[in-house]
C-alpha positions as CSV (number, residue, x, y, z in Angstrom):
1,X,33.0,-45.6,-96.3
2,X,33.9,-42.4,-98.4
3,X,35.2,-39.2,-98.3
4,X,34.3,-36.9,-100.6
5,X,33.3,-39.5,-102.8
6,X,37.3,-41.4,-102.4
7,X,38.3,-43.4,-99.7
8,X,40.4,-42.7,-96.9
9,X,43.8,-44.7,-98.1
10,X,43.2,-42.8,-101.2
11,X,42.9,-39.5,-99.4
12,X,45.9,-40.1,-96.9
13,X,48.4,-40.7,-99.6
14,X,47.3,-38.2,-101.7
15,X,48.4,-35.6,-98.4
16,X,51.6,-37.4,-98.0
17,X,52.1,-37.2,-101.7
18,X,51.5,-33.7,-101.7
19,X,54.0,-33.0,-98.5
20,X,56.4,-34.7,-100.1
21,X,56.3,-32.6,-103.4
22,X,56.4,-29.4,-100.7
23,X,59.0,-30.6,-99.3
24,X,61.1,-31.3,-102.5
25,X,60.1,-27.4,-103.7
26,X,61.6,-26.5,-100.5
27,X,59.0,-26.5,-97.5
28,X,61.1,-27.2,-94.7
29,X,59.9,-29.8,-92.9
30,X,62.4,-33.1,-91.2
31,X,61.2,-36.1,-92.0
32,X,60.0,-37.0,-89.0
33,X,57.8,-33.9,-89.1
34,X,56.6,-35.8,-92.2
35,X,56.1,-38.6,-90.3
36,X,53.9,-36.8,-87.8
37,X,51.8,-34.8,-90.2
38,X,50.7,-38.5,-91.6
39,X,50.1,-39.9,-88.4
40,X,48.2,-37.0,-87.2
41,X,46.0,-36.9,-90.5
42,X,45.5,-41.0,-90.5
43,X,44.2,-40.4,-86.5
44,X,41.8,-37.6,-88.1
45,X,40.5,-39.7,-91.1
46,X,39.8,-42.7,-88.1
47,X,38.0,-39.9,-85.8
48,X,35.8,-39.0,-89.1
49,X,35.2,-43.0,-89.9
50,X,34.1,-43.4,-86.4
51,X,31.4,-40.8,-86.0
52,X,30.3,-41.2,-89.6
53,X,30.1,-45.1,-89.0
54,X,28.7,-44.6,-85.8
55,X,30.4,-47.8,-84.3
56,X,30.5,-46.7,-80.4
57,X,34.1,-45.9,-80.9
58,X,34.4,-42.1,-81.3
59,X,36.4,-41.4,-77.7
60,X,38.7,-44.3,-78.6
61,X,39.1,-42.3,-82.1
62,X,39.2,-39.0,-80.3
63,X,42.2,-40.4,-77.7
64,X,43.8,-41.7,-80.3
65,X,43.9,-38.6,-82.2
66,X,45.3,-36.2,-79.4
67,X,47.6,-38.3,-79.1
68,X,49.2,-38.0,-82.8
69,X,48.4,-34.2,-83.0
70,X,50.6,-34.4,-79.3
71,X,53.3,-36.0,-81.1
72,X,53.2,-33.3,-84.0
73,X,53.3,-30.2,-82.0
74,X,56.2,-31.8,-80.3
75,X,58.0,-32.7,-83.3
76,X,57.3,-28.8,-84.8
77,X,58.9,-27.6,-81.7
78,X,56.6,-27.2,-78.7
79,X,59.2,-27.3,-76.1
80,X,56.2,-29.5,-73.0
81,X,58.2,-32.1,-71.4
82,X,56.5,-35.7,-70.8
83,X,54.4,-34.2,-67.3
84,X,53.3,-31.4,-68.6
85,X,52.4,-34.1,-72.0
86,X,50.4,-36.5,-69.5
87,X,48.8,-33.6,-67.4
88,X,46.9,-32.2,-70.9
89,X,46.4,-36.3,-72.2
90,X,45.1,-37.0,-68.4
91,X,42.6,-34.3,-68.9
92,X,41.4,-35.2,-72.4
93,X,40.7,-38.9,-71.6
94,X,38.9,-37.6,-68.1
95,X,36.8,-35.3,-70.6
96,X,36.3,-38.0,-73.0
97,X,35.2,-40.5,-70.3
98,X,32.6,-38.1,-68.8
99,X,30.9,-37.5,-72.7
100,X,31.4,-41.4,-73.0
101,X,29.3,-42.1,-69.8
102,X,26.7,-39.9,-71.0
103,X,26.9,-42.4,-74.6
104,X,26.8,-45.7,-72.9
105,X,23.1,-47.3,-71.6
106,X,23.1,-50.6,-69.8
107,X,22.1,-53.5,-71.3
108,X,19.2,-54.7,-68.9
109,X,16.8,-51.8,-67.5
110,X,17.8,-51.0,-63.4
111,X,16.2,-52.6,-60.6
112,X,16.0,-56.1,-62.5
113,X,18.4,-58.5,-62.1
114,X,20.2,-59.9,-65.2
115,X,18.9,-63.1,-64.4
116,X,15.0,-62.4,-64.8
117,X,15.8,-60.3,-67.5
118,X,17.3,-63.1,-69.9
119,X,14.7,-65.5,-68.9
């Protein structure tokens, strides 16, 4: 899977790279913050796999990266403590669960049970 023709390791360390070489010209930034950044952009490359590869695991992806971009507006300064955190990641997995539902189709048609249906 590519991006622009590269793959995603490729692409990922070129940004960290690049933040890094900021950071060194004077972009100030902790390293944590560094830290975060990466995560946030590795949880964003792995939302973009996932709907490109089509694999069933886009909400997973999606969770996964709300949680790191969470993370980095905490670490740039975004004064939320851990409720007010969990209120805005309860509503983003209940939002994610009610597109999922739409996504998911059961396996063996309704009204016929799942022992007629293998047979």
């Amino acid at each position: 899977m590519k991006i622009f023709g590269r793959e995603p390791a490729l692409w990922l360390g070129m940004l960290a790279a690049l933040l890094k070489m900021l950071t060194a010209f004077g972009l100030d930034v902790t390293e944590t913050q560094q830290t975060l950044v990466n995560a946030f952009a590795a949880a964003a490359v792995g939302v973009i796999l996932a709907v490109v590869a089509k694999v069933g695991a886009v909400a997973a992806a999606i969770l996964q990266a709300a949680q790191a971009a969470m993370a980095l507006f905490v670490g740039f300064g975004l004064n939320w403590g851990t409720e007010k955190q969990g209120m805005v990641m309860a509503v983003v997995a209940a939002a994610l669960a009610l597109y999922e539902r739409t996504q998911v189709e059961a396996p063996v048609p309704p009204g016929i049970p799942a022992e007629q249906a293998k047979g």
